[in-house]
C-alpha positions in Angstrom: 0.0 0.0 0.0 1.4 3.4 -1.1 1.5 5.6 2.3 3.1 8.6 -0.2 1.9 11.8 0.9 0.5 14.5 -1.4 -0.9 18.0 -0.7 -4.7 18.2 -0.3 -5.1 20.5 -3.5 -3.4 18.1 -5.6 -5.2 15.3 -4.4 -8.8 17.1 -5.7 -7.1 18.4 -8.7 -6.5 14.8 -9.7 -10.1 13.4 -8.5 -11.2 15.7 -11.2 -12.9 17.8 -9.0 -11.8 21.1 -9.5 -8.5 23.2 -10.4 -5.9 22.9 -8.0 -6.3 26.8 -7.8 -10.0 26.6 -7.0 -9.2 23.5 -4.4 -6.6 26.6 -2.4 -9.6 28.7 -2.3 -12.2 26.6 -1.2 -9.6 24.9 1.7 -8.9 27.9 2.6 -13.1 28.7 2.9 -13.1 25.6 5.1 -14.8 23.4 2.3 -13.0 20.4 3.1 -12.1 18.1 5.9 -9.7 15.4 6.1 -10.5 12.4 8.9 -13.6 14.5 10.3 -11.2 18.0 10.8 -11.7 21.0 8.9 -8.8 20.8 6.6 -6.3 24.0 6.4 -3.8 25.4 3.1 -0.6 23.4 3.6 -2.3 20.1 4.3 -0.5 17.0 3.3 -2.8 13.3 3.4 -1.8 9.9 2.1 -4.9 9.2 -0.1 -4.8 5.5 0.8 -5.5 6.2 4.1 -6.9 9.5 4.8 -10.7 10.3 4.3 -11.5 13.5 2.6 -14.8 15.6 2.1 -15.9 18.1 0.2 -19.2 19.6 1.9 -19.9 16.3 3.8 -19.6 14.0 0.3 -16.6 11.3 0.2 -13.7 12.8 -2.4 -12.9 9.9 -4.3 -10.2 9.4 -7.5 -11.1 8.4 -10.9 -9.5 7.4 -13.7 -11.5 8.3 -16.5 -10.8 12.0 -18.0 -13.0 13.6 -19.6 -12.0 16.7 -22.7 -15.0 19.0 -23.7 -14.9 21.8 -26.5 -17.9 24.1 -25.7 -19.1 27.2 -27.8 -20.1 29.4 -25.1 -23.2 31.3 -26.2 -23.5 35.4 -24.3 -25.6 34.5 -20.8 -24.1 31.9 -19.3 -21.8 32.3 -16.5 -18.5 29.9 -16.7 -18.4 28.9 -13.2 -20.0 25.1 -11.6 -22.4 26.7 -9.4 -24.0 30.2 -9.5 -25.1 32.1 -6.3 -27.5 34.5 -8.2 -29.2 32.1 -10.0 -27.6 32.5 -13.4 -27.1 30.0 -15.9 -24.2 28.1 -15.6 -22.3 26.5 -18.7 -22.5 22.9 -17.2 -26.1 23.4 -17.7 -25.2 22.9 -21.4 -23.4 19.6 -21.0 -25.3 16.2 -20.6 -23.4 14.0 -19.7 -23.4 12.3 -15.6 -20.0 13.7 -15.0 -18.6 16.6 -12.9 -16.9 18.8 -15.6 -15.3 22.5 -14.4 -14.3 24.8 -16.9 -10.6 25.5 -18.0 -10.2 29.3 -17.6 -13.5 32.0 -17.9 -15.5 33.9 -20.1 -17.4 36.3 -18.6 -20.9 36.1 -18.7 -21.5 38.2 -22.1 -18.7 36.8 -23.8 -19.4 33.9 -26.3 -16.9 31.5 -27.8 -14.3 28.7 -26.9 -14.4 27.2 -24.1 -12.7 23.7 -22.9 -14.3 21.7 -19.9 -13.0 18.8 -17.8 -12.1 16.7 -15.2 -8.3 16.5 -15.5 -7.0 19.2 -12.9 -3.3 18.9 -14.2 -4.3 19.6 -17.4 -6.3 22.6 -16.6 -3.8 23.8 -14.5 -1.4 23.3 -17.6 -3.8 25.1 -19.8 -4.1 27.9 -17.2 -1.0 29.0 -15.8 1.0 32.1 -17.0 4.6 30.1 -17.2 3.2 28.0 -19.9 1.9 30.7 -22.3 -1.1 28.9 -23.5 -2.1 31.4 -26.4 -5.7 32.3 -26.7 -7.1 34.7 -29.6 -10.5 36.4 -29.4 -12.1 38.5 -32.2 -13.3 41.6 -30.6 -16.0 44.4 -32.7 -15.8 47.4 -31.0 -18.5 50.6 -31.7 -17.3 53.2 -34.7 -14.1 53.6 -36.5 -11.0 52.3 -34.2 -8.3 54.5 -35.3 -4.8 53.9 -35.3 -3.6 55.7 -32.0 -6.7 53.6 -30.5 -4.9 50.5 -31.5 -1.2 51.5 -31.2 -2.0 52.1 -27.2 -4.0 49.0 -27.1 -0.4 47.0 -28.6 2.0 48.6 -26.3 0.0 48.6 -23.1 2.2 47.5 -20.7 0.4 47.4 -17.5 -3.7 47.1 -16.6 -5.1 49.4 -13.1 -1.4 49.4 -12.2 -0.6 45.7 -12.6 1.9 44.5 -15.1 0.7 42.6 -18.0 2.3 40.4 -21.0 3.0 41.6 -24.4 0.1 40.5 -26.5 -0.5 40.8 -29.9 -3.7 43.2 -31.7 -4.7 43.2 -35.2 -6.6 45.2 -37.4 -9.3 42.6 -39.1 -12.0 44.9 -41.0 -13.3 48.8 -40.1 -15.4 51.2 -41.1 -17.3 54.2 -39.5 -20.2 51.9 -37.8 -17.7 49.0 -36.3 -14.3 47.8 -36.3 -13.1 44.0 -35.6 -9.9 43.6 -33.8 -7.7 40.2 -33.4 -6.3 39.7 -30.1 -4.0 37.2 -29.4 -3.0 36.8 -25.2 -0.9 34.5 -23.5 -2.6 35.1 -20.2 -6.0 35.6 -18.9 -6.2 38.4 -16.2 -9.9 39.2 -15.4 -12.0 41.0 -17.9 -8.6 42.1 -19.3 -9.7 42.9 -22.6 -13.0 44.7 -21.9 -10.5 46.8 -19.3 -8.1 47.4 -22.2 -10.9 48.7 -24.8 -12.7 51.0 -21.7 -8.8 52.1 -21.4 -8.3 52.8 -25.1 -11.1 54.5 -25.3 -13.7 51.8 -27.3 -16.5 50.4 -26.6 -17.3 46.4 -27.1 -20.1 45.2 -28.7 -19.0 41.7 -29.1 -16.4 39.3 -27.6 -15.9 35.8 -29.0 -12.7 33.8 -28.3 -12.5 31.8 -31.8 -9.5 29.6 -31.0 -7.0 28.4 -27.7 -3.2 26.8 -28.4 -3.7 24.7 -31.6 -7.1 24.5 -30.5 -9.8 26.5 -33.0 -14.0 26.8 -32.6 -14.4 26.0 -36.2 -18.0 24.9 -37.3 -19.3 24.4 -34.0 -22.7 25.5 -33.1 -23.4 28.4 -30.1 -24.2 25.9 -27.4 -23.3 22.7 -28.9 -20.3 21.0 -27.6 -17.8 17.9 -28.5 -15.1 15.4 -26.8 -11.4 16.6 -27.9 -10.1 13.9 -29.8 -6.7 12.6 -28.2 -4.7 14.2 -30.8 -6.1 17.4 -30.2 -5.3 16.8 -26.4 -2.0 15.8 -27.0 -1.6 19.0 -29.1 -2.6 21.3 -26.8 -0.6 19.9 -23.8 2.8 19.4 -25.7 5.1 17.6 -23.1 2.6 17.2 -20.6 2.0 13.1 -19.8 -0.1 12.0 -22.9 -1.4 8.6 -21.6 -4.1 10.8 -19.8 -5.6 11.4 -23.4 -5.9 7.6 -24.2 -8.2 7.4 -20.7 -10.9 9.5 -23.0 -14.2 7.2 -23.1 -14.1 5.0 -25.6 -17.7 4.9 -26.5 -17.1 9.5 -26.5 -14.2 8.3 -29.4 -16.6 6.3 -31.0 -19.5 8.9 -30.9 -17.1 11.9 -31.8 -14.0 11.0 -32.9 -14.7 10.1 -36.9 -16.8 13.2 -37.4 -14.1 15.4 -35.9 -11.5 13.6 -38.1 -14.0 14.3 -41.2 -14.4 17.5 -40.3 -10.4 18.2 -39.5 -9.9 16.4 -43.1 -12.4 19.4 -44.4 -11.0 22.5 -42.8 -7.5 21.2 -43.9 -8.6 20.5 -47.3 -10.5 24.1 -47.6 -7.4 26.2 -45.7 -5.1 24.5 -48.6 -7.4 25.7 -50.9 -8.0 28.9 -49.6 -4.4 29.7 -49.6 -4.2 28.8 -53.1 -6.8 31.2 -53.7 -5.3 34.1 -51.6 -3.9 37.7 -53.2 -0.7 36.9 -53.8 -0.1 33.2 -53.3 1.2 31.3 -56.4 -2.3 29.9 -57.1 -4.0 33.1 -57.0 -1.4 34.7 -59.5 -1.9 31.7 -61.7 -5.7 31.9 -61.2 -6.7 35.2 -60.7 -5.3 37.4 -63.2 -6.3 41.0 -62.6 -8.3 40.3 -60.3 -4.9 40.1 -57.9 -5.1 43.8 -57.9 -8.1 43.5 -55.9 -7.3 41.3 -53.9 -4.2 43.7 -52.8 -7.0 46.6 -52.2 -9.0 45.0 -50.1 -6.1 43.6 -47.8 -4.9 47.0 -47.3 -8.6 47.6 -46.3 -8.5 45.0 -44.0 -5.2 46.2 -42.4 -4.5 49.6 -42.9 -3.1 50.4 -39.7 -0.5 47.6 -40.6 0.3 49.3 -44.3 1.1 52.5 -43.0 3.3 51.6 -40.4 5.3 49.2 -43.5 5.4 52.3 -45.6 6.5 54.6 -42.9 9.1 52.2 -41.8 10.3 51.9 -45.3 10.2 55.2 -45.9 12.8 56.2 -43.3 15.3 53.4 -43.4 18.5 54.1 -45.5 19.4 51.6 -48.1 22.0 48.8 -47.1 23.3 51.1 -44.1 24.9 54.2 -46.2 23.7 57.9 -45.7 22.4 59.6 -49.1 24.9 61.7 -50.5 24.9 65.7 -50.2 23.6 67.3 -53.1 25.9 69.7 -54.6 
């Protein structure tokens, strides 16, 4: 018998329970008791021996880990249980499991979202040292102009608290609405909604389209899907990749050769479309004129981009000399 001891947040991290942040805050709330005593941060218990609660029901460990993709529709709150009365976002999965989200969207914010039961791997997906990237598309109300965005790309800090360089791009505007890409490596609280009110714009809608290697593709606002095992092992890199091979097989069976279709489609339709794009081989071959188009409307697209190329351009000197003096 293994008489190993582990700490108590680890332990409900790997029942599946919850994160092992979430497990710190609710043993620090006096959620949990170990042998009948109120269990306290810090605690250490050998889980073949010890008897843990969580509000009065036995903790046990299971084996079976479960990997949910869910398209978060606006009105649902991304938390297990909701003290107002709110939908929750486990009201959208059936299944007789206890999944917790990976991460939050706030309550009008739509998109991406991945549930489970696997406490290492959320805390993988999670944690700022691992630099998980996550990339919203965010419209905004009128015409974002360029200083908007510029102070949007090099804010540095949020309410006085430092923050990670992120990346912003300019996707489509015009006078009624602009669309912004931004790509994160962290997660702070409402941090983009604080960085917009900060820049000066105003959000009309939030949707995070795609996490890691991990993108939204197809899937319908509220529907969700079981990661396939690749798609796990993607997303966790180096992380111990026998944990995807304990998805359910009847959840493979059910899922897995429509996602592979549908992963053979949007591969087949991104070669395609790259074929097709301004300025690719295949659209030079194909297209004709019509690549001047195509040119136009990318500069539409990005024009904040272009005139920061062409400024940059315009200023360098050519392979490091000075221009001679006119006489």
């Amino acid at each position: 018998m293994d008489y190993k001891s582990i700490k108590l947040q680890k332990f409900v991290s790997d029942c599946g329970l919850m994160s092992r942040r979430e497990a710190e805050a609710e043993i620090s709330a006096g959620a949990f008791t170990v042998n009948g005593a109120v269990a306290k941060l810090g605690d250490r218990i050998i889980p073949s021996r010890d008897l843990i609660k969580y509000k009065n029901d036995v903790l046990k460990k299971t084996s079976i880990r479960h990997y949910i993709m869910l398209n978060k529709p606006s009105g649902y709150v991304t938390t297990l249980a909701d003290e107002f009365g709110r939908e929750t976002v486990c009201s959208l999965i059936d299944l007789p499991i206890r999944l917790y989200p990976v991460g939050r969207l706030d309550k009008n914010s739509e998109g991406l979202l991945i549930m489970t039961n696997d406490g290492e791997f959320a805390n993988r997906m999670t944690h700022p040292r691992y630099h998980q990237k996550k990339r919203y598309l965010v419209t905004v109300n009128g015409f974002a102009d360029n200083n908007a965005v510029d102070k949007l790309q090099h804010m540095k800090t949020l309410d006085g608290e430092p923050i990670l360089p992120l990346d912003i791009k300019i996707n489509e505007r015009n006078e009624n609405a602009s669309k912004l890409i931004f790509t994160l490596a962290e997660g702070k609280n409402r941090q983009i909604r604080r960085m917009c009110e900060a820049a000066g714009l105003t959000i009309m809608q939030l949707k995070r389209f795609a996490v890691g290697s991990l993108q939204i593709g197809d899937l319908k606002p509220g529907a969700w899907r079981h990661l396939t095992p690749d798609e796990v092992k993607e997303l966790t890199g180096d992380y111990d990749n026998d944990k995807a091979k304990s998805i359910p097989e009847n959840a493979v069976k059910q899922h897995g050769s429509a996602v592979s279709d549908r992963q053979k489609r949007n591969n087949g339709n991104r070669f395609k479309n790259a074929r097709r794009r301004p300025g690719s081989a295949g659209a030079d071959k194909n297209n004709g004129a019509g690549n001047k188009s195509g040119k136009s409307e990318r500069s539409h697209e990005n024009p904040h981009g272009k005139a920061v190329m062409q400024a940059g351009a315009g200023n360098r000197p050519k392979s490091g000399h000075l221009p001679r003096k006119q006489k």
